[in-house]
C-alpha positions in Angstrom: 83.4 93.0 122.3 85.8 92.9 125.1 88.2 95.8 126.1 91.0 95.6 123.9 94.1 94.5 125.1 92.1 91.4 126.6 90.9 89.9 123.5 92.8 87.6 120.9 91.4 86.9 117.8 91.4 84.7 114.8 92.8 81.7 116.8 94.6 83.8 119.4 97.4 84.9 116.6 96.6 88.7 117.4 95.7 90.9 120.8 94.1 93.7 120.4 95.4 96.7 121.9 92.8 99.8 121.0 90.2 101.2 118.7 91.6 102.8 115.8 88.4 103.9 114.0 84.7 102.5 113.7 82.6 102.7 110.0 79.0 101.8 109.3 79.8 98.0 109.2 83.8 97.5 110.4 85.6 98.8 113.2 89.7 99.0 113.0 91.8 98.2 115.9 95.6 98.2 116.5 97.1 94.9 117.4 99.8 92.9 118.0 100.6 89.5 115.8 102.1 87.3 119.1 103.8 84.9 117.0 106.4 88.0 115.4 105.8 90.8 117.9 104.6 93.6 115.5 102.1 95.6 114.9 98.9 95.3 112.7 96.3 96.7 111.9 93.3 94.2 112.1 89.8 95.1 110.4 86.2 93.4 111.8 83.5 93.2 110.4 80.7 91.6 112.9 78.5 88.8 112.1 75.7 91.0 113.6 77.0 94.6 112.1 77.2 92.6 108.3 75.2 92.8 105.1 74.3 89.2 104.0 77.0 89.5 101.1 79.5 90.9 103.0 81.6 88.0 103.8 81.9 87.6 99.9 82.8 91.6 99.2 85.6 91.5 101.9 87.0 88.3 100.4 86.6 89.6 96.9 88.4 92.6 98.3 91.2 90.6 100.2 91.7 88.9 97.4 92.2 92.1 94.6 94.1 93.7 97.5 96.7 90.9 97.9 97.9 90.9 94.4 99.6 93.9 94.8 102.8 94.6 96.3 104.6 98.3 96.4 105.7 100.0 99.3 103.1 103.0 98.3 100.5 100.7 98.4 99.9 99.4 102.7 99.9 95.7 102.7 97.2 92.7 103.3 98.4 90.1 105.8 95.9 88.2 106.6 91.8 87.3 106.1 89.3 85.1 107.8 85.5 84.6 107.3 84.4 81.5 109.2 85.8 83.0 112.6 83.6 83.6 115.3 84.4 87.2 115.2 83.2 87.3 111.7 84.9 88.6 109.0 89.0 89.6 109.7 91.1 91.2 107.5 94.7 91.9 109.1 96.7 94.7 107.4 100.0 96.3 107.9 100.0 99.1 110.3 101.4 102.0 109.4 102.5 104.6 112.1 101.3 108.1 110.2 98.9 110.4 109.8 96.0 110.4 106.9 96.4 112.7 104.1 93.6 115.1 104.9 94.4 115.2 108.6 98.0 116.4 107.0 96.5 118.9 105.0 94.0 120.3 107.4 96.7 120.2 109.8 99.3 122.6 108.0 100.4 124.0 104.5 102.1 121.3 102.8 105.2 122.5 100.8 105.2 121.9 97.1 108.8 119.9 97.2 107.1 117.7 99.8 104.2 117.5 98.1 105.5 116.7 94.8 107.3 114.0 96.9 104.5 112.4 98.2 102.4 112.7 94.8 105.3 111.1 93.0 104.9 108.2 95.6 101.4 108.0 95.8 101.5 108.1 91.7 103.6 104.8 91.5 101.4 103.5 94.2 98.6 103.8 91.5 100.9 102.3 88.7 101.3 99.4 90.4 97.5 98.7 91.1 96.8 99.5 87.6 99.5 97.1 86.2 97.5 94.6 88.0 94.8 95.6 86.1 92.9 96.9 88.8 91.2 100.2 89.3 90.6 101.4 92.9 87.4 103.5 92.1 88.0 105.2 96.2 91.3 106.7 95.7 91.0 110.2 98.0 93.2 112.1 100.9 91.3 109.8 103.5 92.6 107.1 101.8 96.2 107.7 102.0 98.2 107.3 104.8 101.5 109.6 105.0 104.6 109.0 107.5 107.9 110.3 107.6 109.2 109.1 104.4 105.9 107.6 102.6 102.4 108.1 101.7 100.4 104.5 101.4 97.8 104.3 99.8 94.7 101.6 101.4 91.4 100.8 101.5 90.4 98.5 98.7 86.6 97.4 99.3 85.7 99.1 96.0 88.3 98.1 94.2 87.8 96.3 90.8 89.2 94.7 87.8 89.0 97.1 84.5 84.9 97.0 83.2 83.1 95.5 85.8 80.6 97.4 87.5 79.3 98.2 90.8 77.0 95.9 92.2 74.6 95.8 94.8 75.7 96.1 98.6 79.0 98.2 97.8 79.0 100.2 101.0 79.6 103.7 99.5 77.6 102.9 96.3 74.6 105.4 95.6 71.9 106.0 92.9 71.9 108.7 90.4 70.7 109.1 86.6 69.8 105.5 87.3 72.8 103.9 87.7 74.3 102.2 90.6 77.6 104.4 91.4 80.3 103.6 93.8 82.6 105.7 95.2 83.5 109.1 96.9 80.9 112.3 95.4 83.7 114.9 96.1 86.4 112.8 93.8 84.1 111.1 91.0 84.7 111.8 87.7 82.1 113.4 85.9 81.4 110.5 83.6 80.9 108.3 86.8 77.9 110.3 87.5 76.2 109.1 84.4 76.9 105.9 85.1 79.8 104.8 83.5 82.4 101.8 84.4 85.0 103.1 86.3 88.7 102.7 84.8 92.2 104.0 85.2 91.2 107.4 83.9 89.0 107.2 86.8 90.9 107.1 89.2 93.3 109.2 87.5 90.6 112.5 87.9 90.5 111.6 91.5 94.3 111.5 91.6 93.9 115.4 90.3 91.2 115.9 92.8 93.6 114.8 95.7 96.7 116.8 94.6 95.0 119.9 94.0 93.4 119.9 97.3 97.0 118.6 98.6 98.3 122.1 96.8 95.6 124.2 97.8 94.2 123.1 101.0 90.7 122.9 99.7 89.1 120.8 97.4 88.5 121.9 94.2 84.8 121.5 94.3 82.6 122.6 97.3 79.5 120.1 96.9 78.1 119.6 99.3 75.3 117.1 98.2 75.4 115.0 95.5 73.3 116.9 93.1 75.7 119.5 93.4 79.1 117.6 92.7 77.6 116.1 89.6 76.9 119.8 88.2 80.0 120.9 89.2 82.3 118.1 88.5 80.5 117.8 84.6 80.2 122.1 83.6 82.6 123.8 85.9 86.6 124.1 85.6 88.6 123.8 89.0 90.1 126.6 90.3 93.3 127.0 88.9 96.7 126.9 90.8 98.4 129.2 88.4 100.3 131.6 90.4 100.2 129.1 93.6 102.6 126.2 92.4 105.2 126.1 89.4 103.8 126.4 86.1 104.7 122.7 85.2 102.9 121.2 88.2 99.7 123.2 87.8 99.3 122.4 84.3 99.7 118.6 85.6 96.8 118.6 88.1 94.6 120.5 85.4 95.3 117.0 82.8 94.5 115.6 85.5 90.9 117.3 85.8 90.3 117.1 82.3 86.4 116.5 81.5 86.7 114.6 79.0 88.8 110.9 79.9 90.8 110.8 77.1 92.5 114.0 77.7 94.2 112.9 80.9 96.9 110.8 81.6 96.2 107.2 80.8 97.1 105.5 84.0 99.4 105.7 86.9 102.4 105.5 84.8 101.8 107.9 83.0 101.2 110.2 86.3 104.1 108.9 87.8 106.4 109.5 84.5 105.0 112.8 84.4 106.0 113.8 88.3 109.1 111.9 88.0 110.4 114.4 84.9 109.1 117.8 86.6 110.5 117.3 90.2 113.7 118.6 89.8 111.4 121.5 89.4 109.8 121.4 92.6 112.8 121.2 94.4 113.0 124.5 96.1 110.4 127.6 95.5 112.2 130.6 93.3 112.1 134.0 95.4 110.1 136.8 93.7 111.9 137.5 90.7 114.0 140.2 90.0 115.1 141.8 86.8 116.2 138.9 84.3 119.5 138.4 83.3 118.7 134.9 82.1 118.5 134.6 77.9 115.1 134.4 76.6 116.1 131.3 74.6 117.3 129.4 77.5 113.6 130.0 79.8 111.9 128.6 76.5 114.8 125.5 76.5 113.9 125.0 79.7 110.0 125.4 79.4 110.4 122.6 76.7 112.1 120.6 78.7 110.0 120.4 81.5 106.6 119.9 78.9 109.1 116.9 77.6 107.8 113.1 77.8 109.7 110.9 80.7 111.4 109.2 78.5 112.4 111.6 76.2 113.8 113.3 79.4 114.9 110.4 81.2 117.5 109.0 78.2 119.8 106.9 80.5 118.5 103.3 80.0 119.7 102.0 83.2 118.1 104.9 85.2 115.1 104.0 83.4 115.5 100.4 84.5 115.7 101.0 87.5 112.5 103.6 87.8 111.0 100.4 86.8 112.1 98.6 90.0 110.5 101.2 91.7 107.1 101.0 90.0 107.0 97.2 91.1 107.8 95.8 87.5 111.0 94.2 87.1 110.4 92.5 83.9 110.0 95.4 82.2 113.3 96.8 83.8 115.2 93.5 83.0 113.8 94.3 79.6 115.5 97.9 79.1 118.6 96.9 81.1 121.8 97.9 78.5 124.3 95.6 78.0 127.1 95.8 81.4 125.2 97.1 83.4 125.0 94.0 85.7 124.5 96.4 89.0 120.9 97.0 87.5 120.1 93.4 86.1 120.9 91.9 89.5 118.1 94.2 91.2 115.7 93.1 88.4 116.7 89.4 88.8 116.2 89.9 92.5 113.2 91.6 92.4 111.6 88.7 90.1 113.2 86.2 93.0 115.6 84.6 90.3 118.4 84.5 93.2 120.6 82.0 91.4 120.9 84.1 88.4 121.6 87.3 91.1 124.2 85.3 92.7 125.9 83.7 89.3 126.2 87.8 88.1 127.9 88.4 91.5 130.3 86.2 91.6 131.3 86.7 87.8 131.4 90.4 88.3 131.7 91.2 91.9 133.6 94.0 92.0 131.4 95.9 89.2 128.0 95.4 91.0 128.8 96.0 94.1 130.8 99.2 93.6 127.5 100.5 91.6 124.9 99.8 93.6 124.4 101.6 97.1 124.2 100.7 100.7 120.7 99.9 100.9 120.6 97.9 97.2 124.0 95.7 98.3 121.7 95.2 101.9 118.5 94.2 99.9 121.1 91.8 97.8 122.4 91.2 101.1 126.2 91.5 100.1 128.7 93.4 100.7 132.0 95.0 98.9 134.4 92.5 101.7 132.9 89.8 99.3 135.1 91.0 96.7 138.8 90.8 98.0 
């Protein structure tokens, strides 16, 4: 291929400007869609560099990867096959850094990271709402800027029960099974072959934040052999002491051995962080002599151990948590009655604009003053509207 900055591609929509990154059968550039002026983030998979299936897997991929829209989750744009560049898949670019280049980088703070776990948790709700599990989820697959961690990569991502197949490009043998996926994050029923689901992926989710919380990963390998002994006998090194009590317990769920005792899904992660991280706010100094009542440390112990929604009793908070998570039917569904700030963001998020615009002009005044400056630009109206 060309230099980049010379070349166009898929039609001449996109110039590529440099080299991001090269794989075993793809190499990721940086480049810019002509027709808006932006950034992407195109990746190519030669005609020469391909497996005889791949054009099939990347669709497949394109395809699972398109049905999802959060703003954890970085975005699909565009895919071609029959291009003479071969196979194209055009993503959104995200200006940041990957998770493990973060963590190798410095020590991450636990209100920042319980930030970006929360995110990255919600990301995972909403790819498991689809009914998808992403059977790679790890800190090289996460992509963290200022405000956000993304998560990408989605060529071993599959519907709930299927099974790997032939050709997946980090797919290896063991026990006799076919296994796709990371060694360092599987969980330890994947190496005896069984189908990945959301369980799965919530043990690599535990895998990620504990080595986000300790800078290490909780299992040192290296070869395959030894991750499947050590993810199936031995118990992770416990952050106890490291991170509050609340938030250690979490990533230990999380690394359960047996599926069933973690957390079922994303939700249930992201429910989980979203309860405790008032809790992570700010790190207590060492203790001194307590003056506190030893009723009120087991109140708030309680608390803490409390379900979301037993914490979380406001109904239109819920809601709007809901929003967030990238389901707005379920938050139109748990809406209370008047509060037509929060059913407006549900109608708008399920692109039922008349109905936004009907509850707006019946109630201006009332939805406008409760919702803030970047909800009332997302509506796009504004409180001089009213008068």
């Amino acid at each position: 291929m060309s230099q980049a900055g010379e070349v166009t591609v898929l039609g001449g929509r996109y110039r590529l400007l440099q080299r991001l990154g090269q794989g075993g059968h793809a190499e990721v550039f940086l480049a810019e869609q002509l027709s808006l002026q932006r950034k992407v983030a195109l990746k190519i998979i030669s005609r020469s560099r391909a497996q005889p299936d791949a054009a099939a897997r990347f669709k497949r991929e394109a395809l699972i990867h398109s049905s999802i829209d959060h703003p954890s989750v970085v975005r699909i744009l565009d895919f071609e096959t029959d291009g003479p560049e071969g196979t194209v898949v055009v993503l959104e670019y995200v200006d940041g850094r990957r998770l493990d280049e973060v963590i190798a980088s410095r020590s991450v703070p636990v209100p920042e990271a319980g930030r970006l776990l929360l995110q990255l948790a919600e990301g995972l709700a909403a790819i498991h709402a689809k009914g998808i599990v992403h059977r790679d989820f790890k800190a090289e697959n996460v992509m963290v800027t200022e405000s956000q961690a993304r998560i990408l990569d989605f060529g071993l991502a599959r519907f709930f029960e299927t099974t790997p197949v032939e050709g997946d490009g980090r797919a290896f043998v063991t026990a006799g099974e076919l296994v796709a996926g990371t060694p360092a994050y599987l969980a330890p029923e994947q190496f005896s072959g069984a189908p990945a689901t959301p369980r799965t992926d919530v043990y690599a989710f535990g895998v990620t934040a504990h080595f986000l919380l300790a800078g290490k990963l909780p299992f040192p390998g290296p070869e395959i052999g030894h991750y499947a002994g050590q993810h199936q006998q031995q118990a992770p090194p416990s952050l106890r002491g490291r991170v509050p009590e609340v938030l250690a317990a979490f990533v230990e769920r999380c690394l359960e051995k047996e599926p069933a005792k973690r957390p079922a899904d994303g939700l249930s992660l992201a429910a989980q962080l979203y309860a405790m991280q008032s809790q992570l706010v700010a790190q207590p100094k060492k203790p001194r002599r307590s003056v506190i009542p030893a009723a009120l440390v087991v109140a708030s112990l309680l608390i803490a151990a409390a379900p979301f929604f037993a914490v979380e009793r406001d109904a239109s908070s819920r809601a709007r948590w809901w929003i967030r998570l990238g389901m707005p039917q379920r938050a139109l569904d748990d809406v209370p009655p008047g509060d037509v700030a929060t059913e407006a963001l549900a109608l708008h998020a399920l692109g039922r604009h008349r109905e936004v615009r009907e509850r707006i002009e019946a109630n201006c005044f009332r939805v406008l003053t409760n919702l803030d400056a970047a909800e009332r630009r997302r509506l796009g109206v504004s409180l001089q509207q009213c008068f």
